[in-house]
N, C-alpha and C positions, 0 to 999 in steps of 0.2 A: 504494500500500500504506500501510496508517496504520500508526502509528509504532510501536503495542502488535504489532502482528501482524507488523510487519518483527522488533522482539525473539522474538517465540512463533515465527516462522521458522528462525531460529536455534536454537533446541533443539528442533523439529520438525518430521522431513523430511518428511513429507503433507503441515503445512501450505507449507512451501517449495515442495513440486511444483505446488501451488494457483497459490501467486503466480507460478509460473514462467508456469505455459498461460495466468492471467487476465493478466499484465504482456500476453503476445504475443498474446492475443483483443483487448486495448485498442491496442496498436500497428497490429494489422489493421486495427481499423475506423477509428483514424485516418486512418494511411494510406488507408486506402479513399474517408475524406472528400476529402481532401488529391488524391486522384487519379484523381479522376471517368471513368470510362472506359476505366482500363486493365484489363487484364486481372487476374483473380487471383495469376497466378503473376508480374506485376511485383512486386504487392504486395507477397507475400510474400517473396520476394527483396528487397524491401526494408527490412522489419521483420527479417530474416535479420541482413541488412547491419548496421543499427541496432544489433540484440544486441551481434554480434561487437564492433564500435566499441565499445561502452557497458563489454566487460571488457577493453577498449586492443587488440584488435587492432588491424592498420592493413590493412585491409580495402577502404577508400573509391576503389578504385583499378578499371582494368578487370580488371585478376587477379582482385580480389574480386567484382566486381559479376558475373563466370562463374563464379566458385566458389558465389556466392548461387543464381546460375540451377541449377546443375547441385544444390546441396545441395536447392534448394524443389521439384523438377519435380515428384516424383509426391505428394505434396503438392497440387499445383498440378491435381491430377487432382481432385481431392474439391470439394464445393461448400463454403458458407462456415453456417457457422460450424466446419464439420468442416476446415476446413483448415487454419483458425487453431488448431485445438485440436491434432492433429494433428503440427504444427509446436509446439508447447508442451510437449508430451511427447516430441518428439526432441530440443528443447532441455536438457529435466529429462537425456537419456543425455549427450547431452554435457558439460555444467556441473556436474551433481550426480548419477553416476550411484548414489551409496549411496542417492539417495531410491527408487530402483527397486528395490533389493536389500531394502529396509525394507518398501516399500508396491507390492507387484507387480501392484496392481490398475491401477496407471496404465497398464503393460504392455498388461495384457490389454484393456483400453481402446484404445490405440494399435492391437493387430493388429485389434481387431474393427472401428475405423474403416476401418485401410488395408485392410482383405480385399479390398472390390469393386476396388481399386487393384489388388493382387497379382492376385487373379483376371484380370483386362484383361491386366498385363503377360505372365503366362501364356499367358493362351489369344488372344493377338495383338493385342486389342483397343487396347491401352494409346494410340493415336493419336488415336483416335475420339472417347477419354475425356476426353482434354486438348483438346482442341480446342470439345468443348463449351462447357469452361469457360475457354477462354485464345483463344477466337476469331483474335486479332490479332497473336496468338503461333502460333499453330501454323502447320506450312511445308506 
């Protein structure tokens, strides 16, 4: 984030909810670089992890690295760049949930990503979906 836009963050929650999904769309494909052939939902459980640490959780643990698993799963259902994003806008609920209350378009962004996800978990599918995409992960 450049320096002007980290200040214009601070009195403007859209553009804070921007930097929240792009920081976690850059964390992804790092990690992504960094981890050639794991699955998506490693990843993302690991850019999870990273956040949590980054505002002093203490996370770095197996407690945490299950709470990442279970926080990213259906997330981990979506292909990518929708996962990453995805995951950026559940961040924005957690961390800053008055950007959602100001700018409810991230919302509706968020459900129309996760639909085909909710849809799968609904109508039984939800295993078939992840597995697509988490090959080496799924049981």
């Amino acid at each position: 984030m450049g320096f002007i836009r980290f200040f214009r963050s601070l009195a403007n929650p859209k553009i804070l909810g921007e930097e929240v999904i792009d920081s976690i769309e850059k964390s992804f494909y790092k990690f992504g670089e960094q981890m050639k052939g794991e699955d998506i939902h490693f990843i993302l459980a690991n850019v999870w992890l990273k956040r949590r640490m980054l505002h002093g959780e203490k996370v770095n643990n197996e407690f945490g690295k299950t709470i990442a698993m279970n926080e990213t799963y259906l997330f981990a259902c979506l292909p990518p760049p929708m996962c990453a994003k995805a995951l950026g806008i559940y961040m924005i609920k957690k961390e800053a949930p008055q950007v959602l209350e100001k700018h409810p378009e991230f919302l509706q962004e968020f459900n129309r990503i996760m639909a085909p996800v909710m849809k799968a978990a609904d109508d039984g599918t939800i295993d078939s979906l992840y597995k697509k995409y988490n090959p080496h992960l799924a049981v």
